[in-house]
C-alpha positions in Angstrom: -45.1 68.4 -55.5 -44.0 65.0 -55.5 -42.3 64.0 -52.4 -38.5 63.5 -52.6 -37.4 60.8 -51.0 -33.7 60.7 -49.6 -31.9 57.5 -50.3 -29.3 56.3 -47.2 -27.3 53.8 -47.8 -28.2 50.9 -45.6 -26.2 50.0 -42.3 -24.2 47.0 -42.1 -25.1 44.0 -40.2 -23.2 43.0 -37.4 -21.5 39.8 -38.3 -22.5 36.6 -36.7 -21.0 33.1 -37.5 -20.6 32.2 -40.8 -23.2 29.2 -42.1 -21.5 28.4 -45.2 -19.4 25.1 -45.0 -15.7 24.9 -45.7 -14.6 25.1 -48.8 -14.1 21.6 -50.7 -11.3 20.1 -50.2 -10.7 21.6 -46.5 -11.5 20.0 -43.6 -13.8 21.2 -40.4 -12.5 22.0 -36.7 -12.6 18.8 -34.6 -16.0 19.0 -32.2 -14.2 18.7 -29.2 -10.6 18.8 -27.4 -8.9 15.6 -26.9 -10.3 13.3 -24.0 -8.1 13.1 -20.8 -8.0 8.7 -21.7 -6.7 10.0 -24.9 -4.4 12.9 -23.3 -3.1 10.0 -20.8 -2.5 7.9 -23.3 0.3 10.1 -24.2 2.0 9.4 -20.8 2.1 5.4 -21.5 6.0 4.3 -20.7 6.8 2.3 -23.9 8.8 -0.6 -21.4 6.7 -1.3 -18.9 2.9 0.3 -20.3 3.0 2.1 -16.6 2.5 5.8 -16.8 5.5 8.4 -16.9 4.8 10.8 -14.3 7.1 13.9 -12.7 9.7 14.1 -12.8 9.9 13.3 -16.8 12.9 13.1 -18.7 13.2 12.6 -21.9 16.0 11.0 -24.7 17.4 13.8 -27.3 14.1 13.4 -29.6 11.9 13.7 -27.3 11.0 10.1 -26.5 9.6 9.5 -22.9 10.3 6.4 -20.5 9.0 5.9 -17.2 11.6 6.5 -14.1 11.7 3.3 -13.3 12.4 1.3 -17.0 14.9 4.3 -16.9 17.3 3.3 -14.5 17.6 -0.7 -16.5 18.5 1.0 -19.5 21.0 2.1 -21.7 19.9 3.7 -24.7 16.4 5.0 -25.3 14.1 2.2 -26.1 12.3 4.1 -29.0 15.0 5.4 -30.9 17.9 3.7 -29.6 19.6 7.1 -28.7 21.3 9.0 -25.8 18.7 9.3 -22.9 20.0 11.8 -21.3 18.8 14.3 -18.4 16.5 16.7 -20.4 13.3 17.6 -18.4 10.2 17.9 -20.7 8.5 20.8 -18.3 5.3 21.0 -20.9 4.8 16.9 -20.1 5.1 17.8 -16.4 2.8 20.7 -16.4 0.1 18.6 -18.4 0.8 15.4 -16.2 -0.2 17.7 -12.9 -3.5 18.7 -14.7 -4.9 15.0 -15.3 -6.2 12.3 -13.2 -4.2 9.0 -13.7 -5.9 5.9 -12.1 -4.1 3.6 -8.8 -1.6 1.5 -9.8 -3.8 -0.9 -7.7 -6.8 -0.9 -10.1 -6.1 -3.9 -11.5 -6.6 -5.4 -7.6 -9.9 -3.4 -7.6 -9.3 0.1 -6.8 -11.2 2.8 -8.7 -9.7 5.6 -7.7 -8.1 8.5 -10.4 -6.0 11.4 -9.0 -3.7 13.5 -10.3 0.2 12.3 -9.8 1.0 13.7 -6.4 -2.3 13.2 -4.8 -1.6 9.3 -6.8 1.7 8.7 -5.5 0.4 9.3 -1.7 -2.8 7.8 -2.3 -1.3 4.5 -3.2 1.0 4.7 -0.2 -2.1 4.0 1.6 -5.0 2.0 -0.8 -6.6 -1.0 0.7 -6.2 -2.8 -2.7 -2.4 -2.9 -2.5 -0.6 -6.1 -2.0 0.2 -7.5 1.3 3.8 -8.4 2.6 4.7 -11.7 4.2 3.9 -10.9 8.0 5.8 -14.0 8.9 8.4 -12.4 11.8 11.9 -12.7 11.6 12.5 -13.9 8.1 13.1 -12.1 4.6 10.9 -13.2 2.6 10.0 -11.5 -0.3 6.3 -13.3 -1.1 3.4 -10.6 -2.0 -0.2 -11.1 -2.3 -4.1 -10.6 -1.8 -5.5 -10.9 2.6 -6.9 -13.9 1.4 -3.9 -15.6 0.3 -1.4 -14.6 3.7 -2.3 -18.1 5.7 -2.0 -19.8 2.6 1.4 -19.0 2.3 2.0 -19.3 5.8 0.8 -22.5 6.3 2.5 -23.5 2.8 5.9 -22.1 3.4 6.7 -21.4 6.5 4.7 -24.0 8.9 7.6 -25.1 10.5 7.8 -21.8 12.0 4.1 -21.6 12.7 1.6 -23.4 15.2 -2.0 -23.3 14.0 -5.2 -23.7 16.3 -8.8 -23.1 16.3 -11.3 -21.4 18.1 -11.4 -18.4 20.1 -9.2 -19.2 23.1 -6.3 -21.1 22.5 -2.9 -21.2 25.0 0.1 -19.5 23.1 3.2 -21.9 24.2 6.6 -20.5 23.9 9.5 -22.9 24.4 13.4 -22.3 25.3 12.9 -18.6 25.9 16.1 -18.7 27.6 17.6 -19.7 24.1 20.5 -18.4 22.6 20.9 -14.8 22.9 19.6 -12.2 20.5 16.4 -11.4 19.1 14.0 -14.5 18.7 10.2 -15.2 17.7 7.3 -17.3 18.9 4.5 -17.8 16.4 1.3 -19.3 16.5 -2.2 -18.8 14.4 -5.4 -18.8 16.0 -8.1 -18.9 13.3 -11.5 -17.8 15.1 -15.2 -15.6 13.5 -13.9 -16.5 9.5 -10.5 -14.5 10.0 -7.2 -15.5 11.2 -5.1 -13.9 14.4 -1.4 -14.3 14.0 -0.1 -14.2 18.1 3.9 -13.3 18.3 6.2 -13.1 21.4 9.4 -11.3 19.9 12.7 -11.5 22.5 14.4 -8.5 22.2 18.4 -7.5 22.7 19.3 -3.7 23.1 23.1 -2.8 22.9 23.4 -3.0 26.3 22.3 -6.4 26.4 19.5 -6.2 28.1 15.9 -8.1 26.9 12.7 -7.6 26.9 9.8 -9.5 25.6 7.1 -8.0 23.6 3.3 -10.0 23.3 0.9 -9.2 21.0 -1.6 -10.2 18.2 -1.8 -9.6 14.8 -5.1 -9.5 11.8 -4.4 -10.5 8.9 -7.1 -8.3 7.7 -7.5 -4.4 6.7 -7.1 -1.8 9.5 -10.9 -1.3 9.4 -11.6 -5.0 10.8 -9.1 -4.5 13.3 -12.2 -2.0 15.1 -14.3 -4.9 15.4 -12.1 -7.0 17.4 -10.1 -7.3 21.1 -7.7 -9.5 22.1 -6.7 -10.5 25.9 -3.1 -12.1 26.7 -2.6 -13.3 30.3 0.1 -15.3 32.5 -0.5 -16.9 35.5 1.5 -18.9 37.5 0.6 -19.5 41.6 -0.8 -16.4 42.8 0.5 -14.1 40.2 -1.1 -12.8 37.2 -0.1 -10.6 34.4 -2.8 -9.4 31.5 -2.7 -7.3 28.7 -6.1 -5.9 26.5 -5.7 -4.5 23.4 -7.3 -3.8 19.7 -5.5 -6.4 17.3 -3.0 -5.1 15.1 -3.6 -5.5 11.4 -0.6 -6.7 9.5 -0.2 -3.7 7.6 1.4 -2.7 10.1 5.0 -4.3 11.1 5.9 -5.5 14.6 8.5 -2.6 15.3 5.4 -0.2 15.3 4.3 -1.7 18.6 7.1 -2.7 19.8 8.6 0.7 19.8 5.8 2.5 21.3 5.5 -0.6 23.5 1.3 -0.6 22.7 1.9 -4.5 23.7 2.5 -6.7 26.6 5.9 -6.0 27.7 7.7 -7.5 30.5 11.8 -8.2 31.6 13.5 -11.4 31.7 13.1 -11.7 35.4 9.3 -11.4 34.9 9.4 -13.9 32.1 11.3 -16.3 34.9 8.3 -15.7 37.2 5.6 -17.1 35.0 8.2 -20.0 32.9 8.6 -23.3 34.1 11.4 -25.6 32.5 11.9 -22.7 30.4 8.7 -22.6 28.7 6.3 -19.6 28.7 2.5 -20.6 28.5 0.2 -17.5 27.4 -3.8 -17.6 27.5 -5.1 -16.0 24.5 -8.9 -15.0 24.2 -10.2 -13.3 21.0 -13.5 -11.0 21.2 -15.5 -9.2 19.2 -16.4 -6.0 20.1 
């Protein structure tokens, strides 16, 4: 007898990704999610071209400005509109998840964090501008290490004595002056860099001074390693010295002063070593 054969139907194929293209007339998926330069991009303040970062705020419509164009204005400066105090959460949530670059890259600095890591990061970068370390005046001058003495010698040499080499004597004249809090500068350029050497006069409320000695880089913190200063007054017999790592002027004056990391002596110690008034100061710079 012939054989019957049983017919099954056959079993389906698990399904796998379709090869067929789309149909015409509709386009394909994008290959790939939007870049974080693109994503950033998204955060540009439209005042300033800075970066709006948390806290955001944004006008009725949803237009974004940076918190500090914010405080100047009015109205918002894309639609002319209310600004408001809306928070835009989603903005913050996708601000915290992206690196933004320094604010200092400009000056060098290649760094990318996200915004709170950003914000202390740039409290500290080496690329950021330095202040006007000239002592008691307000001046509001900013700029590159390489440009301080410039400026010094440019707008406040009448302030400033300048010598070379890597002793030099430190002359402070009148220290019996006028009361109050006073300053003697003097720079003493020595190894390529320059040392800025201050005697501040201090006043506390009781009346009572004191004189603080020290020296100053104007460098970065990490030069400061490489270098020791020695301050010393002699007159007759007696001697007073004082050894210390320079300070770099990223650092103001008050910071030594207060935790008195300088030389530090009374007015009737001053009178010991003066004569006429005047206050002469050895000062030797070393490397290390």
């Amino acid at each position: 007898r012939p054989t019957e054969m049983s017919h099954q139907p056959d079993r389906a194929q698990p399904a796998g990704p379709s090869q067929d293209p789309p149909p015409e007339g509709e386009p394909g998926l994008p290959d790939a999610t939007p870049s974080s330069s693109y994503l950033r991009s998204l955060f540009e303040c439209p005042v300033c071209f800075e970066y709006v970062l948390p806290p955001i705020l944004q006008c009725q419509r949803g237009h974004l400005v940076c918190i500090s164009c914010r405080r100047k204005l009015i109205s918002c400066p894309t639609c002319r509109g209310p600004l408001g105090f809306i928070r835009n959460l989603a903005m913050e949530k996708l601000a915290n998840s992206l690196p933004f670059p320094c604010k200092y890259a400009s000056s060098g600095c290649g760094t990318s964090l996200p915004p709170v890591q950003k914000a202390r990061h740039e409290g500290l970068c080496d690329f950021r501008p330095y202040f006007c370390p000239c002592p008691g005046v307000l001046c509001p001058w900013e700029g590159s290490v390489d440009a301080v003495m410039p400026h010094l010698m440019d707008q406040h040499d009448d302030r400033i004595t300048a010598l070379q080499g890597e002793t030099a004597t430190f002359l402070a004249m009148d220290i019996n002056n006028v009361p109050g809090t006073l300053y003697w500068v003097m720079m003493q350029s020595c190894f390529d860099l320059h040392f800025m050497v201050v005697l501040q006069r201090q006043e506390n409320h009781h009346g009572q001074e004191r004189f603080c000695a020290m020296v100053r880089l104007l460098g970065t913190p990490q030069q400061v390693e490489n270098f020791t200063y020695r301050l010393e007054m002699k007159r007759g017999r007696r001697q007073l010295t004082w050894e210390a790592p320079p300070r770099s002027i990223r650092e103001s004056i008050e910071t030594a002063t207060m935790s008195s990391d300088c030389l530090v002596f009374d007015t009737n110690t001053a009178q010991l070593f003066a004569e006429n008034g005047d206050l002469s100061i050895a000062v030797t710079i070393a490397e290390c």
